[in-house]
N, C-alpha and C positions, 0 to 999 in steps of 0.2 A: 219809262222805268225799265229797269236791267231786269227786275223780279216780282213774281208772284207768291202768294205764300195762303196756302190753302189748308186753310184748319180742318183736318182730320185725323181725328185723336184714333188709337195713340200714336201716331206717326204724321209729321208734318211735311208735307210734299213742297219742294221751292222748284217753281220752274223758271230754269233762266233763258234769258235769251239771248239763242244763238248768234242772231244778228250783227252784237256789239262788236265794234271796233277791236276791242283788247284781251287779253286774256284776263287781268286783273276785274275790269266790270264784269267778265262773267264768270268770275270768280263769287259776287255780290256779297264782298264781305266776312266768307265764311273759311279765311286761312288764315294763318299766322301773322300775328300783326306786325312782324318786320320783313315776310317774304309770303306777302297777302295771296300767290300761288300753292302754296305748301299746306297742307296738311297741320294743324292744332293736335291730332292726338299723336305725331310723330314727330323724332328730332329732327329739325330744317337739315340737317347735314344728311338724311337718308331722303331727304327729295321724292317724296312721299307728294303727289297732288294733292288737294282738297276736296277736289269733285270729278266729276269726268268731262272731261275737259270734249269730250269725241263729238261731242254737237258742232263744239265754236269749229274745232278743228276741221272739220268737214265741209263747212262755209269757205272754210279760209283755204283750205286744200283746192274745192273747186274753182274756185275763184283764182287759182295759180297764186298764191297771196305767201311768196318765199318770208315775205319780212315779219310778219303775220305770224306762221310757224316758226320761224328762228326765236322769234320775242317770249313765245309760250314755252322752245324750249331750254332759252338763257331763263326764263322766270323759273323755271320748276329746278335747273340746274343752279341757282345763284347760290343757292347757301353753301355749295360745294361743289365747285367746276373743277375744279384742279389745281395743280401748281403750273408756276411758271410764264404765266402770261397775266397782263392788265386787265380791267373789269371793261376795256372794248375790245384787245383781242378778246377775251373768250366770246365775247358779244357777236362779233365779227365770225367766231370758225363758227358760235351755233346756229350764225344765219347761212354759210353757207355746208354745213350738215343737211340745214331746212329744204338750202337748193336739190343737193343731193337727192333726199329723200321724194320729192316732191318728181324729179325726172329720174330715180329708179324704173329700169325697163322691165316691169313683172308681167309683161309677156311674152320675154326673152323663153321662159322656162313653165309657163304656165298658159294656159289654153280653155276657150271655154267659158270662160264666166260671162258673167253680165258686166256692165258699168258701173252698177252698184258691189260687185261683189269685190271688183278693184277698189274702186273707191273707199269700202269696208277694210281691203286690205293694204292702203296704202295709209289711213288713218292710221290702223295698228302699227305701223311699224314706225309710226312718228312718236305715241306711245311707249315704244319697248325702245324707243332711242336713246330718251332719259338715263335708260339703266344698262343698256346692252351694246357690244361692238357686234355688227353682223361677219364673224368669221366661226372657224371651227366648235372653238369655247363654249358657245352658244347653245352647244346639244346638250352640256353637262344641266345646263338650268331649267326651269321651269316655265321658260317663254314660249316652247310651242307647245304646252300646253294652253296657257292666255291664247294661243292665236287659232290653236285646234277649235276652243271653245266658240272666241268671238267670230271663226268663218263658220261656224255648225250648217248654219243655212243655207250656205253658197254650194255649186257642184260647179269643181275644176277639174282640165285635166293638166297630166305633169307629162312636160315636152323634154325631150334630153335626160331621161330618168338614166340612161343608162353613165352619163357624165358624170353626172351630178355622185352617184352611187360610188363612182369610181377616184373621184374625187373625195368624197367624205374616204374611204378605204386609204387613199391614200396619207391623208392627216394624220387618220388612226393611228397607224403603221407607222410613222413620221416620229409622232409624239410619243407613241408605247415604247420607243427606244429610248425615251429624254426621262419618263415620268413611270413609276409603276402603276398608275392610275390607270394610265390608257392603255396599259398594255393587259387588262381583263377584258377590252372592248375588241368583241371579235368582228370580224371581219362581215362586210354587211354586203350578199350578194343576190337576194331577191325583189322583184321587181317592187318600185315606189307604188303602193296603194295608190287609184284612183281616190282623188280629194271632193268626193261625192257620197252624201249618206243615201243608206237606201231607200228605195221607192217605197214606201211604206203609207197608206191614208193615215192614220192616225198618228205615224211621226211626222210625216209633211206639214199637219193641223198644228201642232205642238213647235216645228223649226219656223214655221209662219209668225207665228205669234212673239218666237224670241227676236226675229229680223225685223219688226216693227222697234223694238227696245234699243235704246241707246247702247251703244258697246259695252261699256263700262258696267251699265246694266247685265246686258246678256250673258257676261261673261258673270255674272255674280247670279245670275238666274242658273246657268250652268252646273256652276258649284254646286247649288241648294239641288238642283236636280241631278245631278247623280250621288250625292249624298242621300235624298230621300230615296229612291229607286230602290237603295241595296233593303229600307223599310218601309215602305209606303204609308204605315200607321203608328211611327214613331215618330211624335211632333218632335221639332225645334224650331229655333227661333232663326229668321233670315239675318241679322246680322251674326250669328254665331257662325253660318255656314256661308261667309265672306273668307276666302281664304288670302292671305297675306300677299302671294302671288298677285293677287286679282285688284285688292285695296291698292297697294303701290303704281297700279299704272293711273289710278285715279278713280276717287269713287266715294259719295256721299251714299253711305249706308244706309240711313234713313229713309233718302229720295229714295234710292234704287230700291230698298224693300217695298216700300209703300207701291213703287212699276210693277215688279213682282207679285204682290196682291191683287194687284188691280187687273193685272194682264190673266188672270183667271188660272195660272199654272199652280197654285198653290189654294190654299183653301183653312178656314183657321180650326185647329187642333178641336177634334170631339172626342177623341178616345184617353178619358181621365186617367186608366189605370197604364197607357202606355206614357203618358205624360209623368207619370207619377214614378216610372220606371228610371227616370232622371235624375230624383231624389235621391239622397245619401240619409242613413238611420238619424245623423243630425240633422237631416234637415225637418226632417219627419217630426219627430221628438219637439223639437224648437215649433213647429207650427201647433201641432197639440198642444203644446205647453201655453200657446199667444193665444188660442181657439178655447180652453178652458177644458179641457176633455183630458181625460186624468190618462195615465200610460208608463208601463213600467220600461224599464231600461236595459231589461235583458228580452225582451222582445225581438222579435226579429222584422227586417225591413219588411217580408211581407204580409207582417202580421198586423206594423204599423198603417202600413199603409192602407189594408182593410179598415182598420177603426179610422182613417183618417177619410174613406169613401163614405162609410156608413154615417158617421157622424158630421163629414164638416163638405158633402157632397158641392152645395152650391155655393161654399165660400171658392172650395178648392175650383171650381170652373170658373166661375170670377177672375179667381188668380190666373187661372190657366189663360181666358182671354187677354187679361191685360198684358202678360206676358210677351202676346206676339206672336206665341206658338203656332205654327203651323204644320201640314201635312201635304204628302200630293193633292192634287186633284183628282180625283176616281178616275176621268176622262182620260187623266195622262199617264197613269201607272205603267201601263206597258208600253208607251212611247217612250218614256223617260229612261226606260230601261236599254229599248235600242238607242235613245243616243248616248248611253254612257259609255257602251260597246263602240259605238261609231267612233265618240272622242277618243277613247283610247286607242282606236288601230290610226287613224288620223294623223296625230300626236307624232308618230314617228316618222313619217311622210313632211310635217313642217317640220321636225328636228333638222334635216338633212335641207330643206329648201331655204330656212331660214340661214344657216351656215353658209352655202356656197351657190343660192343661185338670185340674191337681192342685186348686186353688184354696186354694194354696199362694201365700204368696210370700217 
């Protein structure tokens, strides 16, 4: 069997496996019933995956397995490849895109890592292939952020920073003549950040923990962790803090939340009144009003919210658990915070690598 499906309320965990032949089986059912790669809550034509694909594809990456990735990514591209060519040419360029990507030489320009840390990053950029051309353009989006995210755990160094620098300047400079966009982009002359978080024990414990996690995972583990960081005791829910960027390269919410609980970085919401701080006076109102608890209408939200503690304490923590809610983990509060620092000086360092040192285009 392709799948496992482990009942634990409120969140159903499906573990697929990697193993299979196709993208489709380990898809196991859960895309779009005429492009079984895709995504159900997005339009097929935004090529939206269904799950994270970073498992199969890591099998099929090492394995040298071009036809393998070309398939996963004509399946994710099919509802909208382009114009102009027949449904085996495009079949055709996206198995040799597949080649490409697979003998991309990233350590032409990059230095240092492990096997796994390439292998981490050559999956990603099989990923960001779906949606992205690797040239200049590429700084303007939100992909090295995805990529800042999903290497969090790896330490590289950047070889030819001064090129590469000179190169992004000169695009700049290219385009700020053609476009007024680029001409607010000033000119970038200091040295490429080392692509290494710091020595820190208790972020090391914390970037360990996300590098066991499937990509697609970590990078949704990410989000929620520098999202919760900026408040360590203000719950929310792990699919709310899935951000769009993250869901499109592929990513069953569900799975990946339920990784994220389980992987010990989260912890579930005990602080009522910061949970409560979430609420709007209607929501307030409307729960008292379901709850039987009498309440007037010129009140104010935190006045509601007091009678709504005093009065309906253990419904409202029910709710709060079924909900999903979570908060950091006390353990991780002050790691979490160094790597939201880390992600973001990072971020800029892949902006520039991802542009002009893949040898990609």
């Amino acid at each position: 069997m392709a799948t496992q499906t482990l009942a634990q309320p409120p969140i159903e965990l499906t573990l697929r496996d990697p193993s299979v032949s196709d993208p489709v089986t380990f898809a196991a059912g859960l895309g779009n019933p005429e492009f079984p790669c895709l995504s159900r809550a997005h339009s097929p034509s935004s090529c939206v995956p269904c799950v994270d694909f970073s498992p199969w594809l890591r099998g099929r990456i090492q394995e040298g397995d071009v036809n393998a990735v070309g398939e996963y990514l004509w399946r994710v591209r099919q509802a909208n490849p382009g114009v102009g060519e027949s449904a085996e040419q495009f079949r055709e360029r996206f198995r040799d895109l597949a080649g490409a990507l697979l003998a991309a030489p990233l350590t032409r320009y990059l230095e240092g890592g492990s096997g796994e840390a390439f292998l981490d990053l050559r999956v990603t950029l099989v990923l960001l292939a779906v949606h992205e051309s690797f040239s200049g353009f590429i700084m303007t989006g939100e992909a090295p952020d995805f990529v800042a995210a999903v290497m969090a755990p790896h330490a590289l160094n950047i070889r030819g920073a001064e090129e590469l620098i000179d190169r992004r300047n000169a695009f700049v400079l290219q385009m700020g003549q053609e476009m007024s966009y680029w001409a607010n982009w000033p000119t970038f002359s200091p040295a490429l950040r080392r692509l290494a978080p710091p020595e820190h024990g208790s972020l090391r414990v914390l970037l360990d923990t996300l590098r066991r996690l499937p990509l697609g995972t970590r990078a949704h583990a990410v989000d929620a962790l520098r999202h919760l960081s900026a408040d360590p005791q203000l719950p929310r829910t792990l699919p709310s803090l899935s951000r769009y960027e993250t869901r499109k390269r592929g990513l069953d919410v569900s799975d990946s939340s339920h990784r994220i609980v389980e992987s010990g970085l989260v912890v579930p919401a005990s602080d009522l009144a910061a949970w409560l701080s979430g609420w709007t006076r209607r929501d307030l109102l409307g729960f008292l009003a379901q709850s039987g608890v009498s309440a007037r209408n010129s009140w104010s939200k935190e006045r509601l919210a007091e009678v709504a503690k005093a009065e309906c304490a253990e419904l409202l923590r029910e709710r709060m658990a079924a909900s999903g809610a979570v908060e950091l983990a006390p353990a991780h509060v002050e790691a979490a915070r160094r790597l939201r620092a880390y992600v973001d000086r990072a971020r800029e360092t892949w902006r520039v690598w991802l542009a002009f040192a893949t040898g990609l285009q």
